[in-house]
N, C-alpha and C positions, 0 to 999 in steps of 0.2 A: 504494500500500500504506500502510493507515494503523497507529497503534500495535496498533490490538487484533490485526489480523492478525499483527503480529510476535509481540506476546503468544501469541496460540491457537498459534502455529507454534514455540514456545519451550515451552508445555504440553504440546502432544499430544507433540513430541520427547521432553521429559522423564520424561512418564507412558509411554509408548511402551521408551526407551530402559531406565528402571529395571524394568519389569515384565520384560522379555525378558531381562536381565541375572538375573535370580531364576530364572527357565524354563531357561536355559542351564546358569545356575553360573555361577561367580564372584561378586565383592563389588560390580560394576561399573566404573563408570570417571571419577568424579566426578560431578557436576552440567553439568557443559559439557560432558564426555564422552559421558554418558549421553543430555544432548540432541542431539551429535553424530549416536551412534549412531541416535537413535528420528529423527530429520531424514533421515535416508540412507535408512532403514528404510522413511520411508512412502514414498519414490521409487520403493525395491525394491520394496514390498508395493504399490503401485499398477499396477507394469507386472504384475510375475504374477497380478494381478487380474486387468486387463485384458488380457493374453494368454489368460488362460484362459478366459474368459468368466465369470467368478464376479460376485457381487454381496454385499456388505459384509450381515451380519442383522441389522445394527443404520442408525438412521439421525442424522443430525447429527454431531456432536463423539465422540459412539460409536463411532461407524463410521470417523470417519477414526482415531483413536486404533487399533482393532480392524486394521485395513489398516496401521498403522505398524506396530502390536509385531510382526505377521507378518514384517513387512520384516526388523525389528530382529532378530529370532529368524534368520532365515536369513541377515543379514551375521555376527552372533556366530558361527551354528554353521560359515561360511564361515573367520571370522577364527581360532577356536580350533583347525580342520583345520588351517589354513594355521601357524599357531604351534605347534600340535605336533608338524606334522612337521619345523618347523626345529630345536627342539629336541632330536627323537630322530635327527637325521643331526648333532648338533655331536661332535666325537671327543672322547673321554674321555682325559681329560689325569693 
């Protein structure tokens, strides 16, 4: 793995993670955060690609960004379930 690949995989994370943070709601999660997320995302959004049988309409650095933000979108909309229902069982004090 040379630098560009860390690069590209630092990009499309970031372009990925900010875009699906705007789709969802919220502010997002910083810069690291946000690459976080859009990195986890294209893992997610490659397997339900490929389980499903879909194909990205876009091709190159499109397509993999396009396949990330979906990932990213479905960890958020995963992470924000899972957070709100911790906060609507905390007991009111």
């Amino acid at each position: 793995m040379d630098i560009m690949d860390i690069i590209t995989w630092l990009v499309v994370g970031l372009v990925a993670g900010v875009l699906a943070s705007m789709i969802v709601g919220g502010s997002g999660y910083g810069i690291l955060g946000d690459i976080v997320v859009g990195i986890v995302g294209a893992f997610i959004g490659g397997y339900v690609f490929t389980q499903a049988g879909w194909h990205t309409p876009f091709s190159g650095l499109a397509g993999t960004i396009f396949v990330a933000f979906i990932g990213a979108v479905i960890l958020l909309v995963i992470l924000h379930l899972i957070h709100g229902a911790s906060v609507r069982r905390r007991p009111l004090v």
